[in-house]
N, C-alpha and C positions, 0 to 999 in steps of 0.2 A: 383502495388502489386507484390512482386519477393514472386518465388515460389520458397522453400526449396529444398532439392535432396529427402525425404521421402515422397514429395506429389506424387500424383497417380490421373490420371481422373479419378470422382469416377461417372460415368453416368451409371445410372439403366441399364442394357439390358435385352431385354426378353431373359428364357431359352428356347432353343431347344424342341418342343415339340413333346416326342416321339411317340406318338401315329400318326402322319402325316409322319415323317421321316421315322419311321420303318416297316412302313405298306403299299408294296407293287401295294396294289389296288389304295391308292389314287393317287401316282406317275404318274401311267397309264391311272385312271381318269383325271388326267391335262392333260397325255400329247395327250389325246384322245379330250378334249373339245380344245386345243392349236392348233390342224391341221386346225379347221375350220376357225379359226381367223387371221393363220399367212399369209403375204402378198404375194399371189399367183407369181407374175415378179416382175421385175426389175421395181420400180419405175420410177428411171429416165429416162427410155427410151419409158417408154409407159405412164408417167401421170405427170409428177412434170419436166417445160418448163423452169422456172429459176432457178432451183438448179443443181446442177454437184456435185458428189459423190467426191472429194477432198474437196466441201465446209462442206458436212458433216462430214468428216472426221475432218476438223478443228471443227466444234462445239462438235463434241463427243471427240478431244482431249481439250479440255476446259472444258467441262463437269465434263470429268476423274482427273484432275488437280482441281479444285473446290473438289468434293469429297474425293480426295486424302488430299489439305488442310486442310479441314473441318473434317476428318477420321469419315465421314458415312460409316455406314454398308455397306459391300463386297455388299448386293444385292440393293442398290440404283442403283448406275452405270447401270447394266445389265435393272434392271427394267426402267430406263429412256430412256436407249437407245431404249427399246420395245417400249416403248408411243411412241416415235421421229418416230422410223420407221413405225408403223401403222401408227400413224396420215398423215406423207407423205405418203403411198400409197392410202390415200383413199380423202386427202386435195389439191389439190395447193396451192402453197406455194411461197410468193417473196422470195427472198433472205436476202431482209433488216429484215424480221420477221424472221429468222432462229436462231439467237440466242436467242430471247425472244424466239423460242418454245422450244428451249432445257432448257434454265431455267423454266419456267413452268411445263415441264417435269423434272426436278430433282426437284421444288416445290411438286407435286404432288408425286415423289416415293419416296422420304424424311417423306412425312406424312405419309406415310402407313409403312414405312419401318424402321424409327426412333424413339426413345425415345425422344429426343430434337431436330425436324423435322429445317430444312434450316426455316430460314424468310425470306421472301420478301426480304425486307431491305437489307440482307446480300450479298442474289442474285443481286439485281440493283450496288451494291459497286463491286460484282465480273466482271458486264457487264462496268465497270468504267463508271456508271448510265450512259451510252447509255439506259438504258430500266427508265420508271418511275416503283414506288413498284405500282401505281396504275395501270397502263398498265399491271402487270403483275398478278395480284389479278385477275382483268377484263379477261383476255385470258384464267386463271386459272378458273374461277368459284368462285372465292371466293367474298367476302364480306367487302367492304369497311370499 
């Protein structure tokens, strides 16, 4: 199907809503429940024995490039990369499952953060199905 020069993506997004943006208290409220959760050291040096911080840097640029392709919402990315990083400070982690967790985690911040959230399927074609969609459902919580 060839698209015209008048088409436009016409995907729903939600509007801005200003009662959370303009309102002061709740901002402060995140960023007050946010100190207790964010990851106290340095991962790699006190808890995660097969990863090295240039490997995550390659999966968070893979990530960004997925998202970039796909033109998810600005807060996918950021929200993925928080899953990635909580989860490795509190998980070990091999190496071989590093990019199944970063897809998992843009799986998971796609659905909260998207009107037509990543599929599975999408993500294992981005991994050049190195990952199965059911390996990644399975990690994710999801449902066969």
């Amino acid at each position: 199907m060839e698209l015209l020069c008048l088409e436009m993506d016409t995907a729903i997004r939600a509007r801005p809503d200003p009662n959370l943006l303009c309102d002061d208290r709740v901002l402060q409220s995140l960023l007050t429940i946010e100190e207790q959760f964010i990851p106290q050291s340095s991962y790699f040096t006190c808890f995660q024995k097969d990863i090295q911080p240039y490997m995550r840097r390659m999966v968070a640029t893979w990530m960004l490039e997925v998202c970039e392709e796909q033109k998810c919402e600005e807060e996918v990315f950021p929200l993925a990369m928080n899953y990635l990083d909580r989860f490795l400070a509190v998980v070990p982690t091999k190496k071989c499952n590093l990019q199944l967790l970063g897809a998992v985690c843009m799986f998971l911040a796609s659905k909260l953060k998207e009107t037509r959230p990543l599929t599975a399927e999408k993500l294992c074609i981005y991994t050049d199905n190195s990952i199965k969609t059911h390996e990644l459902l399975v990690a994710g919580g999801g449902d066969l």
